[in-house]
Each structure stands twice: as structure tokens, then as C-alpha cells.
C-alpha positions in Angstrom: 133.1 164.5 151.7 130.4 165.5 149.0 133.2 165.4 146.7 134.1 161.4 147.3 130.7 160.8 147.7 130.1 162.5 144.0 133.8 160.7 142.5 132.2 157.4 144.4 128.7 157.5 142.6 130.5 158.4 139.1 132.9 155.4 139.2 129.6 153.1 140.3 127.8 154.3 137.4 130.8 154.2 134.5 131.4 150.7 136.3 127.9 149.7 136.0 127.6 150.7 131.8 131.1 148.7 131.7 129.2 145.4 133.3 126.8 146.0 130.6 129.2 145.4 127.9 131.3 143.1 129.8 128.3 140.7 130.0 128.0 140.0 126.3 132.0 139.4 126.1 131.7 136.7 128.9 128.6 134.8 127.2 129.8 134.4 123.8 133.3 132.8 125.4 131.6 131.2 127.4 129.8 129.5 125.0 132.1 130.0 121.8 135.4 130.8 123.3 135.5 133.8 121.0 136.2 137.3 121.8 133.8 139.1 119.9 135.9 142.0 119.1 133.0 143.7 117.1 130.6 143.9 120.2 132.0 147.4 121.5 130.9 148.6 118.0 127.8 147.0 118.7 127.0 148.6 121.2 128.4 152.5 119.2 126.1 151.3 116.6 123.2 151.0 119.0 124.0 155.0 119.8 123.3 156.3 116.0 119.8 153.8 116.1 119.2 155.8 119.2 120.6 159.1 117.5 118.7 158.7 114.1 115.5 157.6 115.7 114.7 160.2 118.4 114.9 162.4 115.2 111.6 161.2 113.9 110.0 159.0 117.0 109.2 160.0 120.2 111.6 158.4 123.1 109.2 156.1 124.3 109.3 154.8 120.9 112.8 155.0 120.0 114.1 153.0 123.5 112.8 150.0 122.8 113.5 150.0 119.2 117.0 150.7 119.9 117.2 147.7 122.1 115.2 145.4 119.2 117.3 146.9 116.2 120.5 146.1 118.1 119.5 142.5 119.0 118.5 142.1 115.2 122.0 143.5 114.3 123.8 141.0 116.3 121.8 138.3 114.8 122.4 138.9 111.5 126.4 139.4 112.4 126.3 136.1 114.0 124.6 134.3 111.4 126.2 136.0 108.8 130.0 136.3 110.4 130.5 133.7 112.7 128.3 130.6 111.7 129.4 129.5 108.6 133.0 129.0 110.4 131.5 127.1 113.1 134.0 124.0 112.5 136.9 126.6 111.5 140.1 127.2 113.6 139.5 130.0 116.5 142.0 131.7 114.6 139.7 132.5 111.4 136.3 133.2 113.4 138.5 136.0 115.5 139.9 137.8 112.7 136.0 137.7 111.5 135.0 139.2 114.7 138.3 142.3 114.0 136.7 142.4 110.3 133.4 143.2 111.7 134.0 145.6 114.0 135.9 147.6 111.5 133.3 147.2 108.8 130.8 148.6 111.2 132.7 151.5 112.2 133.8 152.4 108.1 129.8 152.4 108.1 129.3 155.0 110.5 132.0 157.2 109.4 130.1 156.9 105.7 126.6 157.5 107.5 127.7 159.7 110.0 130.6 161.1 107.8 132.8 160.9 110.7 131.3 163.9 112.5 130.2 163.4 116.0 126.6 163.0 117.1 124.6 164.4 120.1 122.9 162.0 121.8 119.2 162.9 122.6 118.3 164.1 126.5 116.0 161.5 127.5 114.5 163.6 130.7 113.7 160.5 133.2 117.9 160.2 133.4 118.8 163.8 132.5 117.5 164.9 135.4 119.4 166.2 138.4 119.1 165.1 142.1 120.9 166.0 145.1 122.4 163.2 147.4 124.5 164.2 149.8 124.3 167.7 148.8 126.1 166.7 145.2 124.0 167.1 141.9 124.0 163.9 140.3 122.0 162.8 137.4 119.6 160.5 137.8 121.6 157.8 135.3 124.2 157.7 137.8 121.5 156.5 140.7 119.8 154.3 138.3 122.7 152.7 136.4 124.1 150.3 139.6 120.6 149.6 140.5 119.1 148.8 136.5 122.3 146.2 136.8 121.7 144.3 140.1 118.1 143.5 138.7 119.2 143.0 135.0 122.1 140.2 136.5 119.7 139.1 138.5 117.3 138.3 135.7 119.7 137.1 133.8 121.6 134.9 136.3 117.4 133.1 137.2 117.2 133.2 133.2 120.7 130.8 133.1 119.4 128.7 136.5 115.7 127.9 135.9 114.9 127.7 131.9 115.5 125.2 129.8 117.5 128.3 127.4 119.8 128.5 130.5 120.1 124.7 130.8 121.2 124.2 127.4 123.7 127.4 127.7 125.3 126.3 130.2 125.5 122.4 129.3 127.2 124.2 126.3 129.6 126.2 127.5 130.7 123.3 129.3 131.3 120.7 126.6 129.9 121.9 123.2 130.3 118.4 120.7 128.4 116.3 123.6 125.7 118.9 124.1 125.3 118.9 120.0 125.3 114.8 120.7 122.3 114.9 123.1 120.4 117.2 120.3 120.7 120.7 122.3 119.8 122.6 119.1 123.5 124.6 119.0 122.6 127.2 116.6 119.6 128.6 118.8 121.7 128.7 121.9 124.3 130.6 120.6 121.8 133.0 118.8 120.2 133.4 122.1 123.3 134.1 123.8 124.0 136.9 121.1 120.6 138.3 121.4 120.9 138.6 125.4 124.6 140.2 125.4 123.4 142.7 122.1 120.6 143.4 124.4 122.0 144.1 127.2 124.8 146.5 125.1 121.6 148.6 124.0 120.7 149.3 127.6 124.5 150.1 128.5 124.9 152.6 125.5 121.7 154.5 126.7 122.4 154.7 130.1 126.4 155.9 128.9 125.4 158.2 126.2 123.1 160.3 128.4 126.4 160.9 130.7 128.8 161.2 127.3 126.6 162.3 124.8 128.6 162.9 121.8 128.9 159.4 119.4 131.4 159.0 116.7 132.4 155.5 114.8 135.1 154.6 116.8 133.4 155.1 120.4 132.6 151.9 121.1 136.6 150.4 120.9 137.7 152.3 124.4 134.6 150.9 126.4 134.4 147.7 124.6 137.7 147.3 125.6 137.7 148.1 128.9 134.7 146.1 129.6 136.7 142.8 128.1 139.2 143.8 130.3 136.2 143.8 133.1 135.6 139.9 131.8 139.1 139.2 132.1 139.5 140.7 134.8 136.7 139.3 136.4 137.2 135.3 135.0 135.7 135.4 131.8 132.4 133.4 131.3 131.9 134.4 134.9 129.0 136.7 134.8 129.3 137.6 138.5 132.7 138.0 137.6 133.0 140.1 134.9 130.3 142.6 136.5 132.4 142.9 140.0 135.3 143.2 137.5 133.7 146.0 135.8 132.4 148.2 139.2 135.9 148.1 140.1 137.6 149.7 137.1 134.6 151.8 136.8 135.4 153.1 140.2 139.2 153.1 139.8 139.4 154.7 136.8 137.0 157.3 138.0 139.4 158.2 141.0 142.4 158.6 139.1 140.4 161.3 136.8 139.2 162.9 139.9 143.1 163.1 141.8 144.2 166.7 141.9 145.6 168.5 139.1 149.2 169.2 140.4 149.5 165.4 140.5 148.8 165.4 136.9 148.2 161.4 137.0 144.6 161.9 135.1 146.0 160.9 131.9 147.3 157.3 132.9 143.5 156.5 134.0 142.8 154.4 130.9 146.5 152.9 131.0 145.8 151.6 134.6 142.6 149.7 133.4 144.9 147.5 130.7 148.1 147.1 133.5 145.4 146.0 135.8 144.9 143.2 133.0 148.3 142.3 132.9 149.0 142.3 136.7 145.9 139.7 136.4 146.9 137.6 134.1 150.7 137.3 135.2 149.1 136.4 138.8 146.1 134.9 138.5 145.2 134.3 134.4 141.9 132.7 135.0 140.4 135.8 137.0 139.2 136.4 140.2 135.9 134.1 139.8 137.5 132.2 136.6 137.8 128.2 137.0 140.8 126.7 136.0 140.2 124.6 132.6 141.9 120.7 132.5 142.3 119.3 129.3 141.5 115.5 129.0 143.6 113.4 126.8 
């Protein structure tokens, strides 16, 4: 029983930094109808900041200006990357988003020199408790909880501002929203800012479990958390987090079956034939609304 209860609590917690990630996929389609392929590294990137920083700064420095150096990152990416092909074919502005994400990881393998990096112990999550009578790090209890209240937030954020208003009258019909002089640039900015934002959180709560950051640790988890949006119905926020909880927790039972089984190894395969069973069945998602295109 402990043992469930310990598998259980894991899963929760790697489904929770997924949601995270997943979030910022959802908003930028939902808005752009981009996949930005270059937030997983994003959210590596945010890692080093966190790595480099807690060198020199104490951790109640370097947290918040991990979260403010990766929001300025992912401004400058989409002003610099995605903007000036506003009016190009989606075709151009994704292979951008591939050229990006592999620019920033050849720039961690040159500043990093392709070695990995430990992750500071930030004590607060470090910590152990017992529930159940399992050790558990704190991060585990705290991830699923930090997540209900950040969705939350961001869910009355999308509901009851006038940011939120303008988001969403833009993800549902973006040349009449420029019309009605919604100021498009700001929205989408915003939109990158929140899901950058929320990255930074993710990759602090996930590198106190996996502590060791190289350039290319971002692609499996980014993945996974589009997969999460997909999954999930992508620009669905509720979606894509519920979508993310359960490959967190699926993923984290196949790694925990018994050795003889020797199934452990198919646990990141069963998160990308999850996608296809979804998209052969039901291609707009579980909370995804199917799109009609007027003539």
C-alpha cells in the first residue's frame, strides 16, 4: 500500500510539472495556432538561469529572477522569431519555432560545453516528509497543489480582465479582433510571457526531483507535455492540464511495474501511442471543440 501510495504521489507530481509546460503549448495555439517547438528548451534554458545564478545569489534571489529572465527570453524569441512572419504561411513560422529550439540548445552545449549541470537543493522542496509512512519530498506534495492555484489564477486571469477578454476574442477569430483594434501584438506577447512564466515554475519544481540539466533536457518533457495539450484538446487549458496528470501518472506506473516484467523501458513510448490512439479516435482531444470552416 505505501508503495502505490508513493508510485501515486510521483505520477501526480511528474504530471503536475508536465501541466506546467503543457500550458504554454495550449496558449500560443490557441492564439497563434503554432506549436512552439522551442518552448521545452525554454523551459531547459530556465534550468542553467537557475543553475548559474544560485552560484552567486542567494535562492530567494535567484527564484524570481529565473522566472523574470525566462519571461524576458520568450519575449525577445517572439518578437525576434515569430513576429516579423506574422502574415507568413504556418509553414515558415514552425520551422522558426524548430530553428529556435535548436539554436538554444547549440547555446547551452557552447556555455555549458555539453556537460551536465547539478541543479541547486532549494531546502523548502528538498525536504523529506512522511505520508503514509513513504518519504516523499516536499516538491511532490507541493507540485499538484502550486498547479490547482496557478490554473486557477490563470483561468480568473482569462475570465475577468480585459488581457483575458482580448485573448480569448483572439483565439477565436484573429483578423476581426485586429478589426475592432484589440492591439494583437500585446496579446500574443502576453500570452508568451504567461506560458514562459509558468515553464520557469515547472523547471524548478522538476529539477529539484531530476537535478542534473544538459542542453537537450527540455525536448523529452516538452514533448510529452504537447502530447499533454493534444491529448488533452489543445487550447483547452483544463484540458491539457487533466491531459498532463494522466500521463504523469501513467508513465509513472509503467516505471514502477516489477522488474521481471521488464516493461519500464516502453514508459515514454506509451505517452506518444497514447497520442496516436487520440488522434485516430478522437483528433480534437478530450475537452477540444471541433473547428468549422466558413466558406
Amino acid at each position: 500500500m505505501e508503495y502505490i501510495i508513493s508510485v501515486l504521489l510521483s505520477g501526480i507530481s511528474v504530471g503536475g510539472q508536465y501541466a506546467l509546460i503543457a500550458i504554454g503549448y495550449t496558449m500560443v495555439y490557441g492564439i497563434l495556432r503554432l506549436i512552439n517547438f522551442a518552448h521545452g528548451d525554454v523551459f531547459m534554458v530556465a534550468g542553467l538561469i537557475g543553475i548559474y545564478l544560485s552560484a552567486t545569489l542567494p535562492l530567494y534571489i535567484t527564484i524570481p529572477l529565473v522566472i523574470i529572465m525566462t519571461v524576458i527570453l520568450a519575449f525577445v524569441i517572439e518578437r525576434v522569431a515569430y513576429k516579423p512572419l506574422r502574415s507568413a504561411p504556418r509553414m515558415s513560422v514552425m520551422i522558426s519555432a524548430i530553428g529556435v529550439s535548436y539554436l538554444l540548445q547549440n547555446v547551452a552545449t557552447y556555455v555549458t560545453g555539453g556537460q551536465p549541470m547539478t541543479y541547486p537543493t532549494i531546502p523548502g522542496l528538498s525536504a523529506t516528509v512522511n505520508i503514509a509512512g513513504t518519504p516523499t519530498k516536499w516538491v511532490v506534495i507541493l507540485t499538484p497543489i502550486l498547479v490547482i492555484i496557478l490554473v486557477i489564477l490563470l483561468t480568473q486571469l482569462i475570465n475577468h480582465t480585459k488581457v483575458g477578454m482580448a485573448m480569448r476574442a483572439v483565439s477565436k477569430d484573429f483578423e476581426t479582433s485586429q478589426l475592432m483594434g484589440i492591439k494583437i501584438n500585446r496579446v500574443i506577447s502576453a500570452t508568451f510571457i504567461i506560458g514562459s512564466a509558468l515553464a520557469a515554475i515547472g523547471s524548478i519544481l522538476y529539477f529539484t526531483n531530476y537535478t542534473a540539466v544538459t542542453p537537450t533536457i527540455g525536448a523529452l518533457p516538452g514533448l510529452k507535455a504537447f502530447v499533454a495539450a493534444v491529448f488533452g484538446g489543445i487550447g483547452s487549458i483544463p484540458g491539457a492540464v487533466i491531459g498532463a496528470f494522466i500521463i504523469g501518472i501513467c508513465e509513472t506506473i509503467i516505471k514502477a511495474l516489477p522488474s521481471a516484467w521488464d516493461v519500464s523501458v516502453f514508459s515514454d513510448a506509451f505517452t506518444f501511442a497514447l497520442l496516436i490512439i487520440i488522434l485516430v479516435f478522437k483528433p480534437t482531444g478530450l475537452f477540444g471543440e471541433k473547428a468549422t470552416d466558413k466558406v
